[in-house]
N, C-alpha and C positions, 0 to 999 in steps of 0.2 A: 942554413935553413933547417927546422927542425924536421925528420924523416916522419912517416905516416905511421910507421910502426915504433915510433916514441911517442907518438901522440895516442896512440890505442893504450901502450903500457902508461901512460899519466890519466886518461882516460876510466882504465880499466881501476886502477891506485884508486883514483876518487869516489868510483862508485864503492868500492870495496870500504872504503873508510864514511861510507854513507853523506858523502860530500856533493848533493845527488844538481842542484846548480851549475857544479863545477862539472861535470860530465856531461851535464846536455849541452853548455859552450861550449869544452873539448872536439866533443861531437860535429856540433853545428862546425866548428873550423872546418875538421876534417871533409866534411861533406861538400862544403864550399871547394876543398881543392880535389876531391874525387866520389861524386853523386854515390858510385859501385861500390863505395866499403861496405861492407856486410858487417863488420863487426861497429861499424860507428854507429848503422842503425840498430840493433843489438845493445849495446851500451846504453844507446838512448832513450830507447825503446824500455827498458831496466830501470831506467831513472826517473823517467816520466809515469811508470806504475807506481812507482814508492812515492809521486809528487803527485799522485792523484789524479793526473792531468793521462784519462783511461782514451781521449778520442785522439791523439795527438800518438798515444805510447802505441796502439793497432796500427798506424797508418808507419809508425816508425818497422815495427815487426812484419807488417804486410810488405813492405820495400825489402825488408829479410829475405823473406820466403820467394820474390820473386829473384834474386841473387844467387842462392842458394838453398832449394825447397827440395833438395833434400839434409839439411841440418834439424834432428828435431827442435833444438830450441828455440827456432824464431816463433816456432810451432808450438814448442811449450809455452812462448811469452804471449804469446795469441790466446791459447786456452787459458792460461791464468784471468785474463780478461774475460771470455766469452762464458765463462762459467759460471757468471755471477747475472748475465746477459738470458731476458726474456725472448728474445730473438734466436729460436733452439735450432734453426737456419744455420746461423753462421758457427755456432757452436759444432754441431754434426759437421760441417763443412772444414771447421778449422782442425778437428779429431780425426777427419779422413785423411787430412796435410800430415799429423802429427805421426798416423800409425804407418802410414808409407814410407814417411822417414824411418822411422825407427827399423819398421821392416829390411829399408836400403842399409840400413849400417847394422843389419844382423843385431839388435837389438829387442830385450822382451817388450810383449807388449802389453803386461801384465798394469804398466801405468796409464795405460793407453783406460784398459777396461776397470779402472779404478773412476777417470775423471769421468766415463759414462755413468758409472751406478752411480756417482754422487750428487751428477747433474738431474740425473733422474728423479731420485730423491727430493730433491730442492729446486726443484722446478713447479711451481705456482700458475703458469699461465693456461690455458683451454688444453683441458688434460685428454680427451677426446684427440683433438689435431695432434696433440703431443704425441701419443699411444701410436698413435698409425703411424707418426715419421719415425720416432724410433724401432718402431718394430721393424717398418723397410728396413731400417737402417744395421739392423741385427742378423737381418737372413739373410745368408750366402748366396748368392745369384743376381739378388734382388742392388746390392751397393758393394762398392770397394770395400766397406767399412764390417758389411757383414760379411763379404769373404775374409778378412783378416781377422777378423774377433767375436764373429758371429755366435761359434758353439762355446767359445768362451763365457758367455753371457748367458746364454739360454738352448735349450735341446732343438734345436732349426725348426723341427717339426710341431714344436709347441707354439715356438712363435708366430710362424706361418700360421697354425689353426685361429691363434688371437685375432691374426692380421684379417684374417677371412673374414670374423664377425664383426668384424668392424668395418671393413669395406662392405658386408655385405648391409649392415646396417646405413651407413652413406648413400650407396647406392639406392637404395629402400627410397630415406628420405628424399635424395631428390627426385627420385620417380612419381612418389606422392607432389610434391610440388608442384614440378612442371603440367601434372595431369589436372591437379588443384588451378592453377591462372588459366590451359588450357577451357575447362569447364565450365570457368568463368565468363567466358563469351563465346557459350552455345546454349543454346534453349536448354530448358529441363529436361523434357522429352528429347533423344536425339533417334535424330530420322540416320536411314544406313547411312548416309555420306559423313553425318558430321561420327559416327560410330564409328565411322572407318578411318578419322582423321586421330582419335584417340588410339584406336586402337596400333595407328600409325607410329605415335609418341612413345607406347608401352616396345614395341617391337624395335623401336631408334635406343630405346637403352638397351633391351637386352643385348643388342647386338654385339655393342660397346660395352660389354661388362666383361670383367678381367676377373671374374668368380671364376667359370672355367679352367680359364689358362692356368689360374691360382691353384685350385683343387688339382689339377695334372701335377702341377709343382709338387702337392702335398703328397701323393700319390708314390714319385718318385722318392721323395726322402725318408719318407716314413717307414720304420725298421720295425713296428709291430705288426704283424698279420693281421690282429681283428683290427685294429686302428685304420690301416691301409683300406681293408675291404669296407670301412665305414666312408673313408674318402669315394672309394669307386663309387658304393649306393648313394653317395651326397652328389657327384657329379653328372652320372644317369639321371638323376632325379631334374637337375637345374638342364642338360642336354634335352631332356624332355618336356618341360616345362618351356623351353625354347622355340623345340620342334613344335609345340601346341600351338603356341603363340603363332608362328610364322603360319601353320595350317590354317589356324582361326581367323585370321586377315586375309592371306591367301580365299578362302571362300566367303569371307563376307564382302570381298571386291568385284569377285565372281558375280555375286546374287545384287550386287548392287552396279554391275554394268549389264546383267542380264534386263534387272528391273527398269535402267535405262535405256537401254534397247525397245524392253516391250511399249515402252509409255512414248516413246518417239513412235513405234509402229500402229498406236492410237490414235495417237493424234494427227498422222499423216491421211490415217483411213479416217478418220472423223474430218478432215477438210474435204479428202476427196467425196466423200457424202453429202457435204454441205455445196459442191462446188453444181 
């Protein structure tokens, strides 16, 4: 019977001589008599890119990477694929695989921040969504990907600054939104309760809004003095802006359980008059 490691070097032979048929059979044997070869899915995985056949050659590299995830290459046969892939998801995701590895076996990862700039570059789909995942994906703290190659790509604290104007702009719109449908189904005129129900929706985001925490971030990393004290007066400003909001509900609840108060204490002394 022929050994599994004759069949990887006849395997390996085929692909090398671009015989790329013969190594996804090769393959496929060996798989049949041990699922766990790592290098049979690797081969085939190798074969099935140069055969075009890209949903078939992921799922051969993805069975790689769970055998052996820290090799980079089942990792580089992944990004070879996902590069070319509008789904910048699995992309980031297969780059986080790639540079861990590389990391693990004490390797640069100077290829790693090569396949980002170029994906970047050549990436077509809603550049807005795009902008903000990579930008997480570049700042340290923030993902694996930007503790390992984060300042290699960009100064941490420039990035964070982008990341902010764009979350802050998100946030924005969906605040507009929400208060937009809200408004929709309340009079024109709003009496305090339904005022207090908006005013309810504005204080449900601020609360939930990561501008803060973000600016604290910016705060700590930033190595210029006047940049720095720019963060402080930007996050005072949004801290304040919050404290208003919360005051501003806080007493229009006030004057609107007052106002029901008095108007129950009317109407009870208006029966008892009547009685």
């Amino acid at each position: 019977m022929v050994s599994e490691k004759s069949m990887l070097k006849d395997a390996k032979r085929a692909l090398q001589r671009s015989d790329f048929d013969e190594t996804v059979s090769i393959c496929d044997h060996i798989l049949e008599l041990n699922s766990n070869c790592y290098f049979a899915y690797l081969y085939k995985g190798k074969a099935l890119t140069s055969l075009g056949d890209m949903k078939l050659a992921t799922k051969c590299y993805f069975n790689a990477t769970k055998i052996k995830p820290d090799d980079p290459l089942c990792w580089k046969g992944l990004l070879f694929i996902s590069r070319m892939d509008k789904q910048y998801k699995h992309f980031l995701a297969n780059l986080t695989g790639y540079t861990k590895a590389l990391s693990k076996n004490h390797q640069e990862l100077s290829e790693a921040v090569e396949f980002l700039r170029a994906y970047k570059q050549r990436y077509k789909g809603n550049q807005d969504e795009f902008n903000m995942a990579y930008l997480k994906a570049i700042i340290p703290g923030m993902s694996e990907l930007g503790d390992a190659i984060g300042p290699m790509m960009a100064k941490p604290s420039i990035s964070l600054k982008q990341y902010i104007i764009l979350k802050e702009k998100r946030e924005s719109d969906l605040l507009e939104k929400d208060v937009r449908k809200m408004k929709m189904s309340l009079p024109a005129v709003l009496n305090a309760k339904n005022q207090a129900k908006v005013d309810n929706l504005y204080w449900s985001h601020y609360k939930q809004s990561e501008i803060p925490s973000l600016q604290e971030k910016l705060i700590n990393i930033e190595d210029d003095d006047i940049s720095r004290r720019e963060a402080e007066e930007k996050l005072l400003k949004v801290l304040a802006n919050l404290h208003g909001t919360c005051t501003l509900i806080g007493l229009i609840q006030k004057l609107f359980r007052s106002w029901t108060s008095a108007q129950s204490l009317i109407t009870s002394k208006y029966l008892v008059s009547r009685v």
